[in-house]
N, C-alpha and C positions, 0 to 999 in steps of 0.2 A: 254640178254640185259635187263636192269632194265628198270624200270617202270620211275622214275625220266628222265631217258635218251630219253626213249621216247615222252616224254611229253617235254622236251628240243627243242627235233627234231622235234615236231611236232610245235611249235613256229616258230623255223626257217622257214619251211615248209611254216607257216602261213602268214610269213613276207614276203618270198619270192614271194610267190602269191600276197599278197598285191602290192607289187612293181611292178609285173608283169603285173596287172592290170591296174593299174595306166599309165604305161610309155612303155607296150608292144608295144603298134601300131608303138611307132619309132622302133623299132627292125625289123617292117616291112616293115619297107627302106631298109633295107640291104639284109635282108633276108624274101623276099614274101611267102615262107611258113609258117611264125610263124604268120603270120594272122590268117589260118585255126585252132591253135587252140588259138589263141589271141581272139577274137570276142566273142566266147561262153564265156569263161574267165570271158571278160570286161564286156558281158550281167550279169552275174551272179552277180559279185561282185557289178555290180552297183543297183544290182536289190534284194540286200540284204541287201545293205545301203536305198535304197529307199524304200523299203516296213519295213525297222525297224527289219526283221530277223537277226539272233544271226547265225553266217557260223557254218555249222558241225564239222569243226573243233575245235572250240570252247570248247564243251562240248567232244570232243573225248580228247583233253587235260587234263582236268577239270579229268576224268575219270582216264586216266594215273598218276595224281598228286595225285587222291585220293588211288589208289593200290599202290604208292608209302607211302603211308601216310601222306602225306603232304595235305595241303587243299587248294582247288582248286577258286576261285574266280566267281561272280556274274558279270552278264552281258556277250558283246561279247569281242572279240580280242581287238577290235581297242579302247573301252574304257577303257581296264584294260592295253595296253602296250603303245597304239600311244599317246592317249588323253594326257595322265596325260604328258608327255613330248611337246605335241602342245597348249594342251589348260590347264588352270589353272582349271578349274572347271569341272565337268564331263560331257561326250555326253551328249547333248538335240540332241531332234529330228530334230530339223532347225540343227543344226550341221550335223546330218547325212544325211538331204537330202540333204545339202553344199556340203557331201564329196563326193557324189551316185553323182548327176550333175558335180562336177568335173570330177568324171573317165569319166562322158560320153563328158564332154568337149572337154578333153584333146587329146581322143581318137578321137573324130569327126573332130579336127582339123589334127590330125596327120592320120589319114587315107583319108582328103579332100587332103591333101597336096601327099599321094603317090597316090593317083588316078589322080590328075593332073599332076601329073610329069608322069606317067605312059602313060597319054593321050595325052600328050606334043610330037610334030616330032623329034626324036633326030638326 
């Protein structure tokens, strides 16, 4: 498997956790086991936008592109793929603590909502 390929898939990978993070806890409506590993997930990711770290993925990419010989890009994920298509100008930190408190928002909400429904008489 080539090097470029890898570094492809490991994008998608990348995106897909993203998405995962963000919007997993509804998936814990349906299905209560994707919580156990939805919660460390959400911990992480939001705890990578919040403290300003760069995901290992990142630079396990970056790595890939460069044995492919192509060259690899500065900074993390979400500024070099998400940003430039959300925001016009590149991550600032207030941006990424926007996006860390979002996941923990979104998630606080959607797991206050299956613990009430859970605790609800049916």
């Amino acid at each position: 498997m080539g090097f470029r390929l890898l570094a492809d898939l490991t994008v998608l990978l990348h995106g897909a956790f993203i998405l995962f993070v963000a919007v997993g806890g509804l998936l814990a409506w349906r299905w209560r086991w994707v919580a156990w590993v939805h919660v460390p997930c959400a911990a992480w990711g939001a705890l990578v936008e919040l403290a300003g770290w760069v995901c290992p993925l990142t630079p396990l990419e970056n790595a890939f592109r460069a044995r492919a010989g192509a060259t690899g890009y500065r900074g993390g994920f979400i500024e070099h793929y998400v940003v430039p298509t959300i925001y016009p100008a590149g991550l600032t930190r207030g941006q990424q603590v926007v996006l860390g408190a979002a996941v923990l928002a979104i998630n606080a909400v959607a797991y206050g909502l299956l613990i009430r429904r859970g605790a609800s008489p049916r």
